[in-house]
Each structure stands twice: as structure tokens, then as C-alpha cells.
Phi, psi and omega in degrees: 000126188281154192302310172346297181284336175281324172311304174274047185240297197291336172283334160302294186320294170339278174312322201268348166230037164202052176328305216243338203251002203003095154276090189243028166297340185279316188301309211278329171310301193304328207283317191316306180275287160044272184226080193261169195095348188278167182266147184326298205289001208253327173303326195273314180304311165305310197280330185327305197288324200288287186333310191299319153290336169251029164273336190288115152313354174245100184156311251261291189291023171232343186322279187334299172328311184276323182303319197286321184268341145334317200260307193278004180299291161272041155265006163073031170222084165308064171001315237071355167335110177302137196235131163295173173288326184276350184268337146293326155305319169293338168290334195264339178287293172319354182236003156258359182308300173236044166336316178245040169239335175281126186317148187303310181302349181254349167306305181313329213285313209269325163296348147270028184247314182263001155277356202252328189243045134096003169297320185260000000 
């Protein structure tokens, strides 16, 4: 099982025993191993983002999908997650918060990703 996949193993579990308390410090660890390399501030940002969804109720049931597909983005194995237009975009802002601290391949990886689907 590839770290992707145990991350969204572990974002299922989640969403499903931590309904009320959404505690997503233990999550932002599993996201970390994951996904490693990202920098402290571009990681705060994506949980920022995570946290934001899942405060909205029409946001709230896909929050797990977009951390996952979010997660397989930078790990340079894009899933396919469906992304909205602002969500690519927002994507494209989240993989630019700390651009030059962020390894080049994974940048290039998530921003030509998000130049393929109309973002940039």
C-alpha cells in the first residue's frame, strides 16, 4: 500500500470517528508522512483550507475527498479528484505559499497540473 493510499485510508477513518470533534492534528501528522517535503507554512496552509471546509456545511462532505486528492497532488501521483475551477486555483495559490522552499519537482508537478486543468 502506497503512503497515498494509507492517507486516505486514514481520512476515511477520520471523517467517520471524528464527526463532532474534528481534531485534525493526529490527520495533519498522517498528511505529513504522506506527503513529505512540503514546508511547514505550505502544510498550514492546506490544513487552513482543510479546517475551512470543514467548517462550511456545503463544503463539509467532500472536505476528506479534496484533502486526499490534495495530498495525491503533492505526492506527484494526481488521483483524479474532481477540483472545481476556484479550486484549482486555490490550488494553485496553495502550491505557491512557500515556492521557494518547495522541492522544484513537486511544484513543477502540482502546477503543471493545474496549468492542464485551466487554472493558471
Amino acid at each position: 500500500m502506497q503512503a497515498i493510499d494509507r492517507l486516505k485510508t486514514a481520512l476515511d477513518a477520520w471523517m467517520a470517528h471524528e464527526a463532532g470533534r474534528r481534531d485534525t492534528d493526529g490527520l495533519r501528522r498522517d498528511f505529513a508522512r504522506a506527503v513529505p517535503g512540503l514546508t511547514d507554512e505550505t502544510l498550514a496552509a492546506v490544513f487552513d483550507a482543510f479546517r475551512e471546509r470543514l467548517a462550511d456545511p456545503a463544503r463539509t462532505g467532500r472536505a476528506a475527498e479534496w484533502l486526499g486528492g490534495v495530498g495525491s497532488l503533492f505526492a506527484m501521483d494526481y488521483d483524479g479528484t474532481p477540483f472545481t475551477a476556484d479550486e484549482w486555483a486555490e490550488l494553485r495559490d496553495l502550491a505557491s505559499v512557500d515556492a521557494g522552499n518547495v522541492d522544484m519537482d513537486v511544484l513543477g508537478y502540482v502546477l503543471g497540473q493545474v496549468l492542464e486543468h485551466g487554472a493558471l
